[in-house]
Structure formats: C-alpha cells, structure tokens
N, C-alpha and C positions, 0 to 999 in steps of 0.2 A: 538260775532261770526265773526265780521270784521276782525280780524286778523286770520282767518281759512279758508275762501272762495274765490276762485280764483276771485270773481265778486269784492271783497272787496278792496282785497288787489291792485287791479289795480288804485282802485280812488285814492289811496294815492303814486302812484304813481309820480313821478315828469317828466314832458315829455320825458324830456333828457333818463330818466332809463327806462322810457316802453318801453316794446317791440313791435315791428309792428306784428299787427298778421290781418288775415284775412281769412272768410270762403266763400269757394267756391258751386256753385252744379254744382253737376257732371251728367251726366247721362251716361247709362250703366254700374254702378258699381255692379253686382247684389250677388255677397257673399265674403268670407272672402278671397279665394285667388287673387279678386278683389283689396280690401283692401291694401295684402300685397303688389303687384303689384304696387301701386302707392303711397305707402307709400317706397320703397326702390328707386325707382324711383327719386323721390323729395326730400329725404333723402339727395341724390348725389347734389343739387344744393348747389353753393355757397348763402350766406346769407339766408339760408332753417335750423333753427335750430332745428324745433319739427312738425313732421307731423301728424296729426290723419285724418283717413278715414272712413265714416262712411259708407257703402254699404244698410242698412236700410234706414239713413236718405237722402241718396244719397248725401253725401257731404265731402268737406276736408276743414280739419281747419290747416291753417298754421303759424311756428311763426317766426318771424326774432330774432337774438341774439341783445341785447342793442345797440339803435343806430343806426343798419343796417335797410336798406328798402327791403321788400320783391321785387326779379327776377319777375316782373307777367307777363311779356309775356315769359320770358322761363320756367314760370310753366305751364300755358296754353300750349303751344308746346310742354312740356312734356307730359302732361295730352292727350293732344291730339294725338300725336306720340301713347301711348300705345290703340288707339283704344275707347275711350272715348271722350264724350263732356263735353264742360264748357257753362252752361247755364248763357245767360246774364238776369238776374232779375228783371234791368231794363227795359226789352223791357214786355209791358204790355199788348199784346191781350188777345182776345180770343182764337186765334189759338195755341199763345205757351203754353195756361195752360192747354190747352184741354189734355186728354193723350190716347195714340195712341193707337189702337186696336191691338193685338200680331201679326197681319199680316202685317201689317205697319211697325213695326220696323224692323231694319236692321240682328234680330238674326232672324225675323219670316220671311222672305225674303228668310235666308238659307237654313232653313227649307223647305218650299217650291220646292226652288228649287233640294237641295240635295235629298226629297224625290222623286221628277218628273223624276231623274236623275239613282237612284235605282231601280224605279219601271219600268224605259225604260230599265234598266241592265241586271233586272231578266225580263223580257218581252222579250228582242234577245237573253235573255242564253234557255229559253222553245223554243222559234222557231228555232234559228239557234245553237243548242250546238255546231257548230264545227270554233264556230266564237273565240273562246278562252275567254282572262281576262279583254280583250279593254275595254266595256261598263264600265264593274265595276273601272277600274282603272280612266277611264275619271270621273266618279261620286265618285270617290275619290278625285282626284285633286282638283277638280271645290269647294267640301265642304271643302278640305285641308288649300285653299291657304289662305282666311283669318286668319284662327288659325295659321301659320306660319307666317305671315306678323308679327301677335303681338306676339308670342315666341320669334322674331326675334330684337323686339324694347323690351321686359323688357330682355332678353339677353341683349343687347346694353348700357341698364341702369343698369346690374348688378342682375339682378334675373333670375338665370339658371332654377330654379324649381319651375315652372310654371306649371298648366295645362295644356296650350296650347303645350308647351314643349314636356310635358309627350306625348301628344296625337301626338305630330306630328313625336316624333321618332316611337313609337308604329304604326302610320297608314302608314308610310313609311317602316320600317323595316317588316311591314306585307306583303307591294307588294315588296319586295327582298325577300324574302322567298312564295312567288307567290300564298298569302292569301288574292288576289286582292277583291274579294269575299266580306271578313271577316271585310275591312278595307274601305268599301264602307257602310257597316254595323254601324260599328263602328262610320264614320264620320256624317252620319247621326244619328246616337243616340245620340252624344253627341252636334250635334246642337239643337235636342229635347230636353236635358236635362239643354242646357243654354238658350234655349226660356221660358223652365218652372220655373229655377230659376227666371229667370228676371220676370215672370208674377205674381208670391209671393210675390217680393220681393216689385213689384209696386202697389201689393194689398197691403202690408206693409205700405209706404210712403203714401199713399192716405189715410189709415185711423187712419193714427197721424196725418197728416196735414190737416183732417178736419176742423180743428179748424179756420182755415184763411178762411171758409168758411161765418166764423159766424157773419163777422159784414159787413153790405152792403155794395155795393160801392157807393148809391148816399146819399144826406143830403138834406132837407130842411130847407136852412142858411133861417133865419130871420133880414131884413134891413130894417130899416125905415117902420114897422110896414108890409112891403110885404115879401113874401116868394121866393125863386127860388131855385132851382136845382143844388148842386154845386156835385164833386166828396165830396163823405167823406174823400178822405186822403189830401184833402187839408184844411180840418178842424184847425184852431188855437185855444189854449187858449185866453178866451174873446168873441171869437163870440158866436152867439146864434143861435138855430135851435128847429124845429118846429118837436112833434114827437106825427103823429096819432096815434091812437090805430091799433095794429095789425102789426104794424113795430118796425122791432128791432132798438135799438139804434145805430147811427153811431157815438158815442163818449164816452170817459168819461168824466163826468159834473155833475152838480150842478141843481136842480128843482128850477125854476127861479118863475112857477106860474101852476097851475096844481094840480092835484091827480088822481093817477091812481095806480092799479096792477101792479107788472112787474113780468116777469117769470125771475129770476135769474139762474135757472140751466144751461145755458149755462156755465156761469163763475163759480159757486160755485155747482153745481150739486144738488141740494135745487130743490125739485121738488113741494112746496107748493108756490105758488107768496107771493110776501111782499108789503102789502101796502107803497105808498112813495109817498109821501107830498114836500111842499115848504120847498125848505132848504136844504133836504134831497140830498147823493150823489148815482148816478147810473152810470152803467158800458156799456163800447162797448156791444154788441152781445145779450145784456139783449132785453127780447122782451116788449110790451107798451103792456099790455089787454085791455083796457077798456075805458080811458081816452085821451084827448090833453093832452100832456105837451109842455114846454117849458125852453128849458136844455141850460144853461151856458156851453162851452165846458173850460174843466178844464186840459185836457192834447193834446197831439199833436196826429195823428194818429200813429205813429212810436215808440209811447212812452205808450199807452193806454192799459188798461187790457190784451186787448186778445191779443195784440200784445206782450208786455210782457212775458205771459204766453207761447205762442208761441214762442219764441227766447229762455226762462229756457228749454222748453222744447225739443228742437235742442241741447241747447249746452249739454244738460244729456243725448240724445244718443248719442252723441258722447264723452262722459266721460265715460273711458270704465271699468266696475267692475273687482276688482281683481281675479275675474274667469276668466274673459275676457280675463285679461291679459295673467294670466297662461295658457289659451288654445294657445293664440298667441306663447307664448315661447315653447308648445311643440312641434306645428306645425312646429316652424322653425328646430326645430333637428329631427323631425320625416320623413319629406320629404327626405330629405337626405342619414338619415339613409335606408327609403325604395328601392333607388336607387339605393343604396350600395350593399343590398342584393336581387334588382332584378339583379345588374351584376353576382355575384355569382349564383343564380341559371340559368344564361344563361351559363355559363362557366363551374363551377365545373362537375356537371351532366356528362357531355361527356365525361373527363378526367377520372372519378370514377368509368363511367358503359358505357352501351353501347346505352346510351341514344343518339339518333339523335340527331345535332347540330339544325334544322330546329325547332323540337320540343322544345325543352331546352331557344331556343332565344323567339319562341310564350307566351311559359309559362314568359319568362320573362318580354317578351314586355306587355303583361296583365296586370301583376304585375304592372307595372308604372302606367297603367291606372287606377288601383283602386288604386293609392299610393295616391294622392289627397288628401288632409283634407278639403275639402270648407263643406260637412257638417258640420265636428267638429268645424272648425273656425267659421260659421254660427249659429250654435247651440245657444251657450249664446247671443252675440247682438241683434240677432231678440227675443228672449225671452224677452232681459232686455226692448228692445222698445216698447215691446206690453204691457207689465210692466205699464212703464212708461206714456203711451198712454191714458192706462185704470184709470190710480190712475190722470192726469190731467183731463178727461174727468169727474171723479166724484170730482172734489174739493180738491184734493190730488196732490200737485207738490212736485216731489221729483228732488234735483238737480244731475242728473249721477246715473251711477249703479252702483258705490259706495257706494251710500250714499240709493238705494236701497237693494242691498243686504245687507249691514249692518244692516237695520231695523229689518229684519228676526231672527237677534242673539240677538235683547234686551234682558237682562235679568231682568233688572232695572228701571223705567220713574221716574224722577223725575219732578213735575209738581210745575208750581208757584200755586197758591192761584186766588189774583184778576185778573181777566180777563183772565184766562185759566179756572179753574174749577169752580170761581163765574162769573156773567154777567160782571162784572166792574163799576156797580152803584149799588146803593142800593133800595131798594124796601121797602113797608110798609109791615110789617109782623103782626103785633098788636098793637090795639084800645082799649084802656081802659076809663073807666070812672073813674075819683078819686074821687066822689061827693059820701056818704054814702048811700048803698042801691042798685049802680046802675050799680056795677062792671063793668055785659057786655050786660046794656043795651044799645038793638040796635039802637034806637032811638037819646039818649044819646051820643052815637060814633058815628053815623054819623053827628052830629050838632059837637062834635069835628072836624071833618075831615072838616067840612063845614066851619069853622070858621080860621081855623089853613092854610089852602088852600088861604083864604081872605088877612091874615096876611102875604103869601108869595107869592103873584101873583108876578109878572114881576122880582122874584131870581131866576139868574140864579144857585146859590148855589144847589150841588147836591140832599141835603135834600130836601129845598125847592121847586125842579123840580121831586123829586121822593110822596111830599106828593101833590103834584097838581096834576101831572099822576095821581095816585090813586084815589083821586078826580073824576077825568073827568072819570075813569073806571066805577065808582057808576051811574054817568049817572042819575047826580041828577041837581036841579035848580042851574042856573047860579051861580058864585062865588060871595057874594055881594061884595060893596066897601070899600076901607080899606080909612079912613081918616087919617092926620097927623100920617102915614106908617115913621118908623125910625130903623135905624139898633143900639143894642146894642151890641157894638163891641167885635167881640169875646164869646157872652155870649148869641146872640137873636135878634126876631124880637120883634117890639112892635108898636100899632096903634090902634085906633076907629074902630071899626065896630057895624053898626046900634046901636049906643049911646053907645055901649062899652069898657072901655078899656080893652084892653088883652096884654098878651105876650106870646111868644112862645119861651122858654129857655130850656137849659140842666139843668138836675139835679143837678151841681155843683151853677151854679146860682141859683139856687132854695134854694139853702141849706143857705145859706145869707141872704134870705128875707122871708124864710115862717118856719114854725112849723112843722115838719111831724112828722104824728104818724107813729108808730113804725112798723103796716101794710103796710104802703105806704115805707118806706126806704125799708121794706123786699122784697114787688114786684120790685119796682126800680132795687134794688142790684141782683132780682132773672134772671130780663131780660139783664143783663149788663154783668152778669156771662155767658150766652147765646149768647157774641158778640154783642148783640144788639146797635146801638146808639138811644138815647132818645129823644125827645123834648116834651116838658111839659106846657101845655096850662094852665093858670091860668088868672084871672079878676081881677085889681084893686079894690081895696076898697072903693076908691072914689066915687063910683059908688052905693055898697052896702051900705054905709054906716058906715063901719067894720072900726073902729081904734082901733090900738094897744095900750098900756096904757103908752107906750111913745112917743106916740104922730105922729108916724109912721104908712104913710096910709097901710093896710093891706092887703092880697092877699088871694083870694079863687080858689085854686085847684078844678081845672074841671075837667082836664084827660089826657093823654099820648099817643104819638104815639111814635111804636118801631118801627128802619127800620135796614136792614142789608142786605148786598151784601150777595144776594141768590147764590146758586147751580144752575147752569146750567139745563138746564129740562133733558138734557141726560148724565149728571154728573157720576150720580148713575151707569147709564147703560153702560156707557163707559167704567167707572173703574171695572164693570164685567164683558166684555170682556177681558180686558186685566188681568184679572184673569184667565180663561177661557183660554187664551194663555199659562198660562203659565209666564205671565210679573209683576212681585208685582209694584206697584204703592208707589209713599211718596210723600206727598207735603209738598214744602221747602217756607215758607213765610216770609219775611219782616213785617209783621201785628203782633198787639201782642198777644200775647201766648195767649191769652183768646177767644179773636175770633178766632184765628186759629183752637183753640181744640174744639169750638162749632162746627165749619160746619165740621171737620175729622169728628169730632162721626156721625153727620146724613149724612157722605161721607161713612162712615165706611172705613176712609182709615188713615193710619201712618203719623203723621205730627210732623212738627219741626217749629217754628214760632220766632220772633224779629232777623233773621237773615242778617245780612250786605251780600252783593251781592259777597263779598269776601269769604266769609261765606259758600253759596252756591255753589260756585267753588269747594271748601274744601271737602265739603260733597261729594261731585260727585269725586274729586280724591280717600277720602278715600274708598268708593266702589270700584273703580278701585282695590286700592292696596291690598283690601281684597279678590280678584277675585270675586267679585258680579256683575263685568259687565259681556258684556257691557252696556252700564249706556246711556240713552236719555233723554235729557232734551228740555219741554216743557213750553214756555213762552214767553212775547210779543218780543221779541229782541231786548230789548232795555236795558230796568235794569238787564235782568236777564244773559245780555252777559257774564259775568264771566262764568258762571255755562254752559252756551250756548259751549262755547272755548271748555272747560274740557271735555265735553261728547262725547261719540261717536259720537252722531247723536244729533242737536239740530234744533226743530221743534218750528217754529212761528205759533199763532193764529193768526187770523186777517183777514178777508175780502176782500183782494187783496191788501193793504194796501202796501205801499211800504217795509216797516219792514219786513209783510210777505212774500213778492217776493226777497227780497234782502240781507237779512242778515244772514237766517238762511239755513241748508241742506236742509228742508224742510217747506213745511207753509200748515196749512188744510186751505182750502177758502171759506169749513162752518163754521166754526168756531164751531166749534162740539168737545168734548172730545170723543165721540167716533169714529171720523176720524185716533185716534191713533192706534186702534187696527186695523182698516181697512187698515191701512197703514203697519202692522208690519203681517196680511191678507197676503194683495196682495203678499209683501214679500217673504215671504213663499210658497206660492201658483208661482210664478216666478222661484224659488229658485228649488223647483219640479221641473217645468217645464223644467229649463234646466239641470239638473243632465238624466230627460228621453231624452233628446235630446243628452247631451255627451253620455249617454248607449246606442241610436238607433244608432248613427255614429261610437263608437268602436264598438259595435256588427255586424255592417254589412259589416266594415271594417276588421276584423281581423276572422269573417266569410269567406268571400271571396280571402282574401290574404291568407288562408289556402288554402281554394279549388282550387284556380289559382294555387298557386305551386303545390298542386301534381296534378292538370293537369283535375280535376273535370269539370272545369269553365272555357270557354270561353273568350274572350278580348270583344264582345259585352254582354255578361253578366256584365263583369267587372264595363264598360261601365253603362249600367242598375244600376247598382249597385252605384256607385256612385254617378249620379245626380238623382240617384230615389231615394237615402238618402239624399239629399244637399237637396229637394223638401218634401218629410216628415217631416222632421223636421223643417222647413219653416212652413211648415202649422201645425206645434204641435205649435208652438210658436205663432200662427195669431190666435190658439185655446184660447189662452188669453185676448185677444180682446171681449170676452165674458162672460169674469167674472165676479160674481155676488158677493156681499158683502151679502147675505142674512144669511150665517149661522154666521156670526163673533160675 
C-alpha cells in the first residue's frame, strides 16, 4: 500500500524532489465560499503550487512545486487581507484555546451592532415618518462596509463572485432604487446568517478536535526512585513515569512493573477495559483503573497515539471526496452562470413589457443574493468530517473522503487468514488421551496438559506459549520442574519430570520411533485434516521398562494436544454483517489449503489458500476486470501489500500499530472483523447524508430563484433563504456526530 498513499510515498522521497508543503489554521473560514476565497487567492502566489482549504477543519494546506520554498508571510498577508486569521500554534495558553462565545467574535459584534442600528431605524421611521430613508441607509452602511472591505480584497486577488460581492451590489443597488428600508434588512440578516454559519461550523471543529483533549498536559516522570511534575509533551522515549489509578496516560510506553485495568476506548473505542501486565504496551489517552503502574515512554508526544490519530485525522478532512470535488466544479460555473441571468432579467423585462426598470433591477438584485452556493459547497465537507469524526472516535480511521466514500461502493472484501479473521497465534483446541480406555478422560488430559506445560516452561515457541497459556487458564497446581529440559531440533521438546522421561514431538517424529495403531494414525490424520497442528506427549522406556526386540529403548504414548489459530470471537458476526450489506466476503491466504478450508467451513466463508502475495494481487485485479468490484482488501499491511495496492480500499488490522496508521486507506484500532462493516455503515449512512444535504441546498435554491424572478420573494427573503440553508444543512451533517453502529 506504500506506493498508493500520499503518507508513503513522501518518505521515499529524496529531499532535493519533496516538496515544501505546510498547513496552517485559520480562523473565520466558516463555509465553502470561504474555502473558495482563499484558495483562488493563494492559488495567485508565486511558489504556491496546490492549495486545499478546509472551512470544517478551519485550516489550509499548502504545497510548493520541487525545490521551491513556500512565500509565508505573503500567504499570511494574503490570508489576512481577505478578512481572516492565522493562528500561531505555538503560542500555548489558556486564553487562545479557549473559544469565544458568538458575541465576542467579530461577526457577533456586527450583529449586534447592525440590529441596534435597525431597531433605532424602525423606532424614528414610527415616531418621525416624515424623517425619510437616513436611519435605515446609516444602518446599512455601518453593516455594509465590512462586507465591502472583503469583496474588495478577494476582487483584488481575482475572485469577482463572492458573497460578499453579490450582497454588496445587491445592498447598494437597493438604496439607488430607494429600498433603503429593504437593504438595512437585508444587511442585517445576512450578518445573522454568517454569525450562524460560523457557530456550526465551530460546533463542528470542537467535536472532531476532541480528541487533543484526551491525553493530559502534566506526567509524573520518575528519577532516582522520586517523582515530580513535568509537562507531558516534554515526555522522551526512555524516561519513565509514574501512572495512579484514575489518570489517563500521558504517553505511549511499555509496563515497566505494575498491573492494572486500562479503559482503551478512548484510542480503540473497546468499551470493556484489558487487563495489562509487565511488558505489556499502552497508549496516550488510555485511562489506569485500578492499579500504580510504571510506564517506559516509548514514543515522543508529537509522535504518540493520539497524536497520530489526530494529525490522520486532519489531513482526511481535508482530503476532499470525489463528490466534494464535483460540487466544487459546479459551483464554480454556476455562480456565474447566476449572474449572467440575474443581468437578463434586470434588462430584458423593460425592453419586452412594460415592466418598471426599478422592479426588474430588485428582482434581479435578489437574484444575486440567493445566487450563492455556500450551502451546496457546504453540504458534503461538513458531512464527510462528521463522518470521519464518528468512525475515529469509534476505532475506525479512515484516511480522506475518498477513501470514505469509496467504502460505501464495496462490493467485494477480500480478507487475509492470520491475523485478520484468526487471532494470529494459536490456541489449544483438543486433549486427548492415547493411553487405552481413556480417550477423553478428564483426569487423564489434564496430567497431559500438566506435564506437556513442564516440558515447555521458559519457550518462547508459539506452541509452547500457547500450551502454557492454556495451562495457567485451568488454574491448576504450579508447573513442576523439568530436569535435563533439551531441544530436539526441529522435531521437539524432551526432559525429566518427577523421574520421568518424556518428549513432546509432532506426529512426523513419532512416526520414526513408535508403532501406532491404526486408531491412533486415524485420529492423528482426522485432526490434521482440521488444520490442526500437533504435539504428542510420549514416555521413554527406560523408565517402564519396555524394550523393543532390537534392542531400542521403546516409547509409550500418553496423549496429544491439538492447537490451531482460532476465529476471531466476532469473526462469524462480522462476516454476517457484511452479508447483511450486501458485501460477499473471500479469504485469500498464504496457509495451506488444509487449514484454510478448515476454518472457511466454521467461517462459512469462500476461501483460496498456498497463495504468493503476488497471487493475491491477481485475484483482486481479476475481480476488478470482471466488474465484481469495487474490491477491498483486508490485512496486516505488510505481506499482503500487493493485494493492499490493487484494491480499492485497503484496510489494516492492528491496534494503533504503526502499519495500521501508516500504510493502508484505512486501519480498525479494535481490531475486530466486524469494524469492516461498521466502516462500509458509516459510509453509507454519510453518503445519505450528503445526497439530503445536496437536495435541501438545490431545493431551496432553485425554489427561491423561481420565486425571486417572478417577483414572489423578496431580497430579504432571499437572504433568509440562503444562510438558513448554508445553517440546515450544517446541522444535518453535525446530526452525524450521533451515529450509532447498533443496527450494522
């Protein structure tokens, strides 16, 4: 997936060929013809090759062509020219993160004032009617001249059609045609209507960027055995800090000494805590229940979980989905076009009939006012951020609204095997007795499992750490001692225990040194046929007595433990969801064809197994080329990157893991198989979302530009009309934010 991802393909980069790029925040960007505004704006600088603006995430990302260094104080002074700030990041109070109540800022200021200034207008028009249009025209100007200052600067930088534009010929051409009245109305409703954008838009930003909430600002580092009080983002990899219970973690790190609970949903949305022991890693933001520990920090603060998480999740609002796009490009021919035919009906009308020029110019000048698109440009970004908000908030990073919207069209998942649909180690599955009489005596199998557990204390070998787990599950008497413990290479363990010798080998060595009857090969062969792998506890003869007639000490079969990389616990239920969608499921594995076809059947899912990772790639084109996509593929990011490239959408398991943050379009952070369906959910449920948002902004747009021409509707209706849809559909999209995985 490295050579697919803009994250990827930069590290291989060579300095000389990167490009300088950098992202800014802005503040007062609050919808899309914000956006346009400072993206044609910065567009015009020299060494400004590519500008994206993000009015949700309040920010702009900019890139220089190979070689060049980014202008940044004349992007600054642009940015600032059109009416906008650049927040410095660096400056770290309390005052600058704080965020301002709607009458503190400088649109809730005009408000204010433009209402005070109307209601004094109409308060000397009832007492003195014969005072004329003064009032009203003063409480025009006074709301006018800001919106004109900034018409005046993105004119300058080359964007005529502007809202600000529209509104300022429209509130001027209202008092020359002596609708002083109409156009005090006007200026004041449309300062209401961008005080209520901007208040959406900053409910918006505030609850994606919860997340920078989640890990605290202070640490208690541990030195020379004493503790003190350090900032956490001064944390480095190697020190060590001290974590009560009840406090979140301020790092990612390593359990140095310690056990305790931790509530991980913060980072993976896992609302059951996980026990975590010595050794064990944990994450920033994760909370301590119950225990001290004492955590190694393992990454820097700038580089740690949630910080991560947080920076994927910035750069994919402002990765803007191929709707996105397309609404961009009609907006820019549609302004235009509006203006074109609000001149015509100021013009024609008079010439054809005997329409007033007075009228003919109102009805036009309206027109402009509702000509605007900031709902329609609005509409998808704030969907796709709430989107995207919702799916990192539950353990779901998706990178851009690309690579969201595209999850909605899977038709196809192709999934690995280990460590996507099984755990990634294997498990004891069955204990048998081989001794006659005693199949599945209990007694029997557990002095197996007691014995077999002895033989492989201190291997780290995954059998041997999966049949000692097992072990310690029974929660039976200590493990005894294994004397003169020796590895048979390739073939087994073997050693003393309480005067016995034993070994614990595969079937294959067995077949060398013992007899089996023809019962014992058939269960053997019947569990092996099942995937399973074996190891086979047997007792020298030295011991019993047992010699064979050539003279060769002899072996007595005791019993067998089977183990095999299990199913996921929500394996099953995952992959019926994604039935349930509508998405057929296959898994493509490297393993061979025997175990493969064991766990499909209790998957009950299509499989394909002994596949080369080139292999996999293969499969996932030829789906393509049959129209079966689009095609997503699931798996670690690392072997299965061929197959990862091909696909539409390729999704990493893993636990915050760098693989899962870095390599692929997307990573679940439960590592859950049914995060996929949740994921391809949200999708769809987003995908909604903004098709009702494109439908409420052309419907109340091509509502109203009917009734403004023929003269129905007002220029403060118009008005109304347009930021009371830029504001609706704001808040259909923040209705996302509330989404619930419960039916998936």
């Amino acid at each position: 997936m490295s050579d697919t991802t803009p994250a990827k393909t930069t590290q291989h980069q060579t300095p000389q060929a990167a490009n300088a790029s950098t992202t800014l925040r802005v503040q007062g960007m609050d919808c899309g013809g914000c956006e346009r505004k400072v993206e044609t704006a910065l567009k015009r600088l020299s060494h400004v090759e590519q500008v994206s603006a993000s009015s949700v995430a309040g920010s702009v990302r900019l890139t220089a062509p190979p070689g060049k260094n980014l202008p940044h104080s004349d992007i600054e002074s642009t940015i600032t020219a059109l009416g906008y700030q650049v927040i410095d990041e660096s400056v770290n109070t309390a005052e600058s993160k704080k965020p301002s109540s709607w009458w503190q800022s400088s649109k809730g200021r005009l408000v204010i004032i433009s209402g005070v200034l109307l209601a004094l207008a109409l308060g000397l028009k009832f007492v003195w009617p014969t005072l004329g249009s003064w009032p009203f025209i003063a409480a025009t100007v006074v709301g006018l001249v800001p919106v004109i200052q900034r018409a005046w600067q993105a004119l300058k930088m080359g964007n005529p059609f502007t809202i600000e534009m529209l509104m300022s010929i429209a509130a001027l051409g209202a008092l020359a045609i002596n609708a002083a009245a109409e156009a005090a109305v006007v200026v004041f409703l449309f300062a209401v209507g961008e005080m209520l954008e901007g208040v959406a838009a900053a409910q918006a930003r505030r609850s994606i960027s919860a997340l920078s909430k989640l890990t605290p600002s202070t640490a208690r580092l541990l030195e020379q055995g004493e503790t003190r009080e350090v900032a956490a983002a001064s944390l480095m990899p190697g020190q060590r800090v001290q974590v009560r219970p009840g406090d979140r973690l301020p790092c990612d790190g390593q359990i140095i000494a310690g056990h305790s609970s931790i509530d991980e949903s913060p980072v993976n949305g896992e609302s059951v805590p996980r026990e975590r022991g010595e050794g064990e890693t944990v994450f920033a933001g994760t909370v301590n229940l119950d225990g001290v520990l004492e955590v190694e920090v393992t990454r820097s603060a700038e580089n740690n979980t949630i910080a991560r998480v947080i920076k994927l999740v910035e750069e994919a609002q402002a990765a803007k989905a191929p709707v996105a796009r397309f609404i961009d490009r009609f907006a820019f021919y549609y302004m235009p076009a509006v203006v074109g035919v609000a001149l015509l009906v100021a013009v024609i009308p008079p010439l054809v009939s005997t329409m007033l020029w007075s009228e003919s110019i109102y009805r036009a000048l309206a027109l402009l006012l509702i000509a605007c698109p900031c709902a329609l440009v609005i509409s998808t970004p704030a969907a796709i951020a709430a989107g995207l908000s919702v799916g990192a908030r539950n353990g779901l990073l998706m990178k851009g609204g690309a690579v969201l919207e595209q999850l909605g069209k899977l038709k196809r998942v192709a999934l690995d095997k280990t460590g996507t649909l099984t755990a990634g180690k294997p498990t004891v599955t069955d204990v048998e007795s081989l001794e006659a009489g005693s199949h599945l005596d209990k007694s029997r199998c557990a002095e197996i499992v007691r014995l077999s557990a002895a033989l492989e204390q201190g291997s780290s070998h995954p059998l041997a750490v999966a049949i000692s787990n097992y072990y310690d599950q029974q929660k039976g008497a200590p493990v005894p001692t294994v004397q003169g413990a020796r590895a048979l290479a390739g073939q087994g363990v073997a050693g003393r225990v309480e005067g016995r010798e034993l070994m614990l080998v595969s079937p294959r060595y067995l077949q060398s040194f013992t007899q089996q009857t023809g019962e014992i090969e058939t269960r053997i062969a019947a569990l092996e046929a099942q995937g399973k792998s074996l190891a086979v506890l047997l007792e020298r003869g030295i011991e019993t007595g047992i010699e064979r007639e050539d003279g060769i000490e002899s072996e007595r079969l005791l019993g067998l433990i089977a183990l095999r990389d299990e199913p996921r616990e929500d394996a099953r239920e995952g992959l019926q969801a994604l039935e349930r969608l509508g998405v057929q499921a296959v898994m493509l594995s490297g393993d061979n064809a025997r175990t493969v076809a064991a766990i499909a059947e209790q998957l009950g899912i299509e499989a394909e197994g002994e596949l080369m990772p080139e292999d996999k790639a293969q499969r996932v084109r030829d789906w393509q080329a049959q129209g079966l996509g689009p095609v997503g593929k699931v798996g670690d990011g690392i072997n299965d990157a061929p197959a990862l490239a091909a696909a539409e959408v390729g999704i990493a398991m893993g636990s915050g893991t760098d693989v899962a943050l870095e390599t692929a379009d997307a990573a679940l952070l439960k590592n859950r198989v049914g995060g996929i369906a949740e994921m391809i959910a949200l999708s769809q449920a987003t995908m909604r979302n903004v098709k009702t948002n494109v439908a409420l902004a052309l419907g109340f747009k091509a509502l109203f530009l009917v009734s403004t021409a023929l003269g129905i509707t007002g220029m403060w209706v118009a008005v109304m009309a347009d930021t009371g849809a830029t504001v609706l559909v704001t808040l259909n999209a923040l209705h996302l934010l509330r989404y619930r995985f419960n039916n998936v």
